[in-house]
C-alpha positions in Angstrom: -35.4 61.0 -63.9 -34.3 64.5 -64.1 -35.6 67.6 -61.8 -34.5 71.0 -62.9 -35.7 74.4 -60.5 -37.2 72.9 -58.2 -37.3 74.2 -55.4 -38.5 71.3 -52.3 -39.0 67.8 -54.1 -39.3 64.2 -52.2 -38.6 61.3 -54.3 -39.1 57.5 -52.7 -40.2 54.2 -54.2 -38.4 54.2 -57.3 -37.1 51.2 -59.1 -34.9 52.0 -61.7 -33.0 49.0 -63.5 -30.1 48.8 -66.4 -31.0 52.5 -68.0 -29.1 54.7 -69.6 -27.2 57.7 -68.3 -28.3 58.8 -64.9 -30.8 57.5 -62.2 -32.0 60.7 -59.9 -30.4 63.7 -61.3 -30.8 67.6 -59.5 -30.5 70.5 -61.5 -30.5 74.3 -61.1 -32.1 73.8 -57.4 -32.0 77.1 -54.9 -29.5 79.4 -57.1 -28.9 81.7 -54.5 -29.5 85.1 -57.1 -33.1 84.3 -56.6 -32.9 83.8 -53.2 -34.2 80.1 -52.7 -33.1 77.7 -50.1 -34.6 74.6 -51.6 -34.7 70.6 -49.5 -34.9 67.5 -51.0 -35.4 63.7 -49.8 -34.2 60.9 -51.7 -35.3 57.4 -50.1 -36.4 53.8 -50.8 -35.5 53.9 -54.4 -33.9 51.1 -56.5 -31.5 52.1 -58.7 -29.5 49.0 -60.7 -27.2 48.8 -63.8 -26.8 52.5 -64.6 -23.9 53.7 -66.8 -24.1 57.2 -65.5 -24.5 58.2 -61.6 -27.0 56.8 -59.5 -27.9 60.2 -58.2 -26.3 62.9 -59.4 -26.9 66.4 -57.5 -25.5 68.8 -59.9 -23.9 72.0 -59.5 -23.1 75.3 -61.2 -20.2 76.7 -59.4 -21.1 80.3 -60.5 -23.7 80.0 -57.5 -23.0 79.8 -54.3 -25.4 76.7 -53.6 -27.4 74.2 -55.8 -29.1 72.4 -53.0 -29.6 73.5 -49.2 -30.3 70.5 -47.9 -30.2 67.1 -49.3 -30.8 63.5 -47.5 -30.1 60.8 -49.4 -31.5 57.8 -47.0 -32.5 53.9 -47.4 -31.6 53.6 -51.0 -30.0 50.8 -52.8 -27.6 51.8 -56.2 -25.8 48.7 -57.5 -23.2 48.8 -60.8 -23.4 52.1 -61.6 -20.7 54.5 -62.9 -20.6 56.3 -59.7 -23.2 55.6 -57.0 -23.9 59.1 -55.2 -22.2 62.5 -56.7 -23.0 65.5 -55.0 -21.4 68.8 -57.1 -22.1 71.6 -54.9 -24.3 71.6 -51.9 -24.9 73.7 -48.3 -25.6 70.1 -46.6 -25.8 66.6 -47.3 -26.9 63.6 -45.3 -26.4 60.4 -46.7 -27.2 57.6 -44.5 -28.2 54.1 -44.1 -27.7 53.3 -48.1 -26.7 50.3 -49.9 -23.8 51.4 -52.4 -22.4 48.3 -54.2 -19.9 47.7 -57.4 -20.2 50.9 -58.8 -17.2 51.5 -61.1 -15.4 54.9 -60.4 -16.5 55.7 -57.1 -19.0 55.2 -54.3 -19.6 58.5 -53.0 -18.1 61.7 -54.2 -18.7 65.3 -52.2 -17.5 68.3 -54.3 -17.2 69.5 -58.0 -13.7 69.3 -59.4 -12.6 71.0 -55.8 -14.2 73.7 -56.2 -17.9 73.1 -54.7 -17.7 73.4 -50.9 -19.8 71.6 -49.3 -21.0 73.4 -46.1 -21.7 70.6 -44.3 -21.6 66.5 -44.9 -22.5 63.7 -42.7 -21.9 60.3 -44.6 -23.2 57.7 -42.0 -24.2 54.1 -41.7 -23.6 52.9 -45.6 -22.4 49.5 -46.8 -19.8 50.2 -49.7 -19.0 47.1 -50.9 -17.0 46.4 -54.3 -16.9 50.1 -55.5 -13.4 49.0 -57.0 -11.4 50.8 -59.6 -11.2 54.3 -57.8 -12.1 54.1 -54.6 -15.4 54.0 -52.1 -15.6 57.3 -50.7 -13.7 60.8 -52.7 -14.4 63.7 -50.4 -12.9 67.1 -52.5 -14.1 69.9 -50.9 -16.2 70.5 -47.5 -16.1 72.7 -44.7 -16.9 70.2 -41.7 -18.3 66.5 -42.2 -18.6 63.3 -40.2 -17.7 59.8 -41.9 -19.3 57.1 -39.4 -20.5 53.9 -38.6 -20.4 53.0 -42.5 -18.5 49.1 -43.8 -16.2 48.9 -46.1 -16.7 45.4 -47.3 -14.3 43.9 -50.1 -13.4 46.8 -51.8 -10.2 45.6 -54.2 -9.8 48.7 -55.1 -7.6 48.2 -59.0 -6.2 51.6 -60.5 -6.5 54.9 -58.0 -7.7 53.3 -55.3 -8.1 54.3 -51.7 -10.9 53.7 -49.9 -11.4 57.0 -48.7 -9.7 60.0 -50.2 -10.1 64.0 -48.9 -8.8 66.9 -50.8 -7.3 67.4 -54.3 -3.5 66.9 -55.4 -3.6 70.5 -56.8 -4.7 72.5 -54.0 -8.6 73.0 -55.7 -10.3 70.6 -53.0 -9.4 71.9 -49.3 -11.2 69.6 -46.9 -11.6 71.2 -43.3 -12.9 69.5 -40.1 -13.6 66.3 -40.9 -13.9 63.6 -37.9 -13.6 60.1 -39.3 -14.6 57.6 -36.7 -16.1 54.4 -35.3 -16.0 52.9 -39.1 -15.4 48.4 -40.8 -13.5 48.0 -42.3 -13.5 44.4 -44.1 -11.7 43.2 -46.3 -11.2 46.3 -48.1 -7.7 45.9 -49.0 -6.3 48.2 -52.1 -4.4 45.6 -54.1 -1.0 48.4 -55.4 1.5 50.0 -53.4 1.4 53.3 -52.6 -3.0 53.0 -52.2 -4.3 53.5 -48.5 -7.5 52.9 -46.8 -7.3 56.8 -46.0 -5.7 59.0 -48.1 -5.2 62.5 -47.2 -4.1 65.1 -49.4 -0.9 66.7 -47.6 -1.3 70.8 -47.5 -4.9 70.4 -48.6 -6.4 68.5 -45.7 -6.7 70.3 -42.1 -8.0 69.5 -38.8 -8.7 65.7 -39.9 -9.6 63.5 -37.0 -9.7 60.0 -36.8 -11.0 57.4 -34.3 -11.8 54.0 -33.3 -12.1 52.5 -36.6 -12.1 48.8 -36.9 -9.7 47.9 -39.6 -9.1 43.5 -40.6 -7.1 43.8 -43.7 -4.5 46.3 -43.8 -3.7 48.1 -47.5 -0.5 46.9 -49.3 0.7 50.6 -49.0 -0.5 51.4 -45.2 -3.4 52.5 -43.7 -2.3 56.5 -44.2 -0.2 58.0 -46.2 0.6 61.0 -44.0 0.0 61.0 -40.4 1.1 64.6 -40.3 -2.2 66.1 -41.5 -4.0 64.2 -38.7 -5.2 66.3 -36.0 -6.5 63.2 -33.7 -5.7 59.7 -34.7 -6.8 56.7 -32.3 -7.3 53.0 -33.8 -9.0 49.9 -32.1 -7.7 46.5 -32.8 -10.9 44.3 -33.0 -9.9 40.8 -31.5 -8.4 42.7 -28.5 -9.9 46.2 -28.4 -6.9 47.5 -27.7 -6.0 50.9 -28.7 -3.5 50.1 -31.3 -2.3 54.0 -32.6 -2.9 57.0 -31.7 -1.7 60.8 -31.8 -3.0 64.0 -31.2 -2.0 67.7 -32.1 -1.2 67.7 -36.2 -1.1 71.6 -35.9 0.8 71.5 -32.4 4.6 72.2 -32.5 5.9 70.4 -29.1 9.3 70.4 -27.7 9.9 66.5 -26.4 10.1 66.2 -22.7 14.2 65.9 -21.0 14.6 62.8 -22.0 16.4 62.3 -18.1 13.2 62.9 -16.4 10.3 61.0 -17.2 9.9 58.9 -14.2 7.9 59.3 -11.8 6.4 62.4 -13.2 3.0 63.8 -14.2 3.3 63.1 -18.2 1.2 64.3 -21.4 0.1 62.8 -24.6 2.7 64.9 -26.9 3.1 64.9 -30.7 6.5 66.3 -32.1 8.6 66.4 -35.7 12.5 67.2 -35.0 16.1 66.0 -36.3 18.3 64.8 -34.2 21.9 66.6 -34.0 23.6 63.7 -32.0 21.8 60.2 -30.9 18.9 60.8 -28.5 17.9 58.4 -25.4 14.6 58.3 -23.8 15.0 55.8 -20.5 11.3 54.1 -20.3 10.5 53.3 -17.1 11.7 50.2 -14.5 8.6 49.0 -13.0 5.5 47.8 -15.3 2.7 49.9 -14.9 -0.6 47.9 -13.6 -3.4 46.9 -14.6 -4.8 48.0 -18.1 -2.4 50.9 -18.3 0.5 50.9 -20.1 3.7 52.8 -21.2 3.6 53.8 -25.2 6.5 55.1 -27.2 5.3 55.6 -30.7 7.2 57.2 -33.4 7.1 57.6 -37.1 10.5 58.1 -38.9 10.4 60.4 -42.4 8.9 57.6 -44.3 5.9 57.4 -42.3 6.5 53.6 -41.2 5.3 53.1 -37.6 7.6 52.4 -35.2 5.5 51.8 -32.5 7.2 50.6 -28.5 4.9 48.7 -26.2 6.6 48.7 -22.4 4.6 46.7 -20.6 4.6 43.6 -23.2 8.9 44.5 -24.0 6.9 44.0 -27.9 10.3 45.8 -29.7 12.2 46.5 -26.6 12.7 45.0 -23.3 11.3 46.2 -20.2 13.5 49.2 -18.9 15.7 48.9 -22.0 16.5 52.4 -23.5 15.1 54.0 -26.6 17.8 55.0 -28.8 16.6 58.2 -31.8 19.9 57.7 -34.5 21.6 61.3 -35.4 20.2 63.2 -38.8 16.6 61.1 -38.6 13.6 63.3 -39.0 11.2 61.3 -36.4 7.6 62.3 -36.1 4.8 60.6 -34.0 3.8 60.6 -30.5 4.5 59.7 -26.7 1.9 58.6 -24.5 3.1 59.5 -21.0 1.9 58.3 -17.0 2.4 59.3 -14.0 3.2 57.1 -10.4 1.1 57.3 -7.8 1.1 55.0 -4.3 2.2 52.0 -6.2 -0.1 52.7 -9.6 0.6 53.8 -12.8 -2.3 56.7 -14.4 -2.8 57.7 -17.6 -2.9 61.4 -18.2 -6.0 62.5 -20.7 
């Protein structure tokens, strides 16, 4: 089905099985030389078997916008080339869709880095077995929301990341995008060097990312830089423990004197620096109580964790010093307390 110039349309009910080409493409909608701000709803539609897209909003980056407003809701796209591809659009709400064994990608926002999305929210989908390049491929957007959506057992096979943001060359800039309270099952990218999220270093700002449930871990990390990261906190499901977290990618902090941390009123602080001559941070003698707990977590220049829990000794024993080795670039965070009449508090 194609739709060129039009200016509102609602399409629903479809069932479209094992054609050629396309499912639901968008033309030429709302060129903003003639003034139009066009809306469109996608929803209930069956699409199955394409070699194409399954919807395919297209874009002509000459104009500023194709689409206004797009919702792409309740709609199942099974084997297709790509399952939703949105070029160029002021807003786009995809929610609550089925997106299963497509063969590029599941969802891709943006035309060859160049068309900005103004706005995105992607948010309650099941991606399941969208495996050679990856489920999600965000390119270019001014502020979106990733949420609530499963990745279920994506074995991702060439690219492969299950969701990437930006472009290698510089073309896609991705800004403000909060990536939060998302499954991940089972969606473990089967190379090195592939990540469950990939972001573009230089090309990817203010990038938060939070409570995500993750069971299988990719062969080459979960991220492969933490640096672009504004707000990173992770949830281990059995436990519901914070596992990670970090705040302040674009903050340039000066670590604490390393002599007087205890007792003290402390702050969450995130900080990149060499080391001239070895560097010891003293933790602190008595085990906070209750559910609070002392974190040291750091990242050397490879980006592998190195991550200190107190309380538990997991790494280091209780009370036992932490020693940063001369000429190391260490990046990451420190998760400080302060004592008060017996207790230990965390400090938001």
């Amino acid at each position: 089905m194609l739709l060129s110039s039009q200016k509102d349309f609602y399409i629903h009910d479809l069932y479209m099985p094992a054609l050629s080409g396309d499912g639901i493409k968008i033309t030429a909608v709302g060129f903003s030389d003639f003034g139009e701000s066009s809306n469109g709803l996608i929803e209930r539609c069956w699409i199955d078997g394409l070699n194409g897209k399954g919807i395919n909003i297209v874009g002509d980056v000459s104009s500023e916008f194709v689409a206004s407003h797009i919702i792409i809701r309740h709609n199942s796209i099974f084997y297709c080339n790509t399952g939703i591809y949105s070029e160029l659009s002021e807003q786009v709400e995809i929610d609550n869709n089925q997106i299963i064994g497509n063969t590029n990608y599941g969802i891709v926002i943006g035309y060859d880095g160049r068309g900005v999305s103004r706005l995105i929210t992607i948010t309650h989908n099941e991606l399941g077995n969208n495996n050679l390049l990856g489920s999600i491929w965000i390119q270019a957007v001014v502020t979106g929301v990733v949420e609530g959506n499963r990745f279920v057992n994506n074995l991702t096979e060439t690219f492969g990341n299950q969701l990437t943001t930006g472009k290698a060359d510089g073309s896609g800039p991705v800004r403000n995008l909060t990536i939060q309270r998302n499954y991940i099952v089972q969606a473990n990218p089967n190379l090195a060097g592939h990540y469950q999220f990939f972001i573009h270093p230089g090309y990817s700002n203010n990038i938060s990312i939070l409570d995500n449930y993750k069971i299988v871990l990719a062969s080459g990390g979960l991220y492969n830089d933490i640096s672009r990261i504004n707000i990173l906190r992770e949830i281990d499901e059995e436990s519901g423990l914070i596992v990670n977290e970090k705040r302040g990618a674009s903050e340039t902090v000066i670590l604490p004197n390393p002599t007087n941390l205890v007792p003290k009123v402390w702050k969450s602080y995130r900080a990149t620096f060499t080391a001239s001559t070895d560097l010891v941070i003293s933790p602190p003698t008595e085990v906070p109580q209750e559910k609070d707990e002392f974190y040291v977590a750091l990242f050397n220049n490879s980006a592998s964790p190195i991550t200190v829990n107190i309380t538990t000794g997991s790494g280091f024993i209780l009370g036992d010093p932490i020693v940063f080795s001369s000429s190391t670039q260490y990046e990451g965070f420190i998760l400080m307390y302060k004592y008060l009449a017996g207790n230990w508090y965390r400090v938001k």
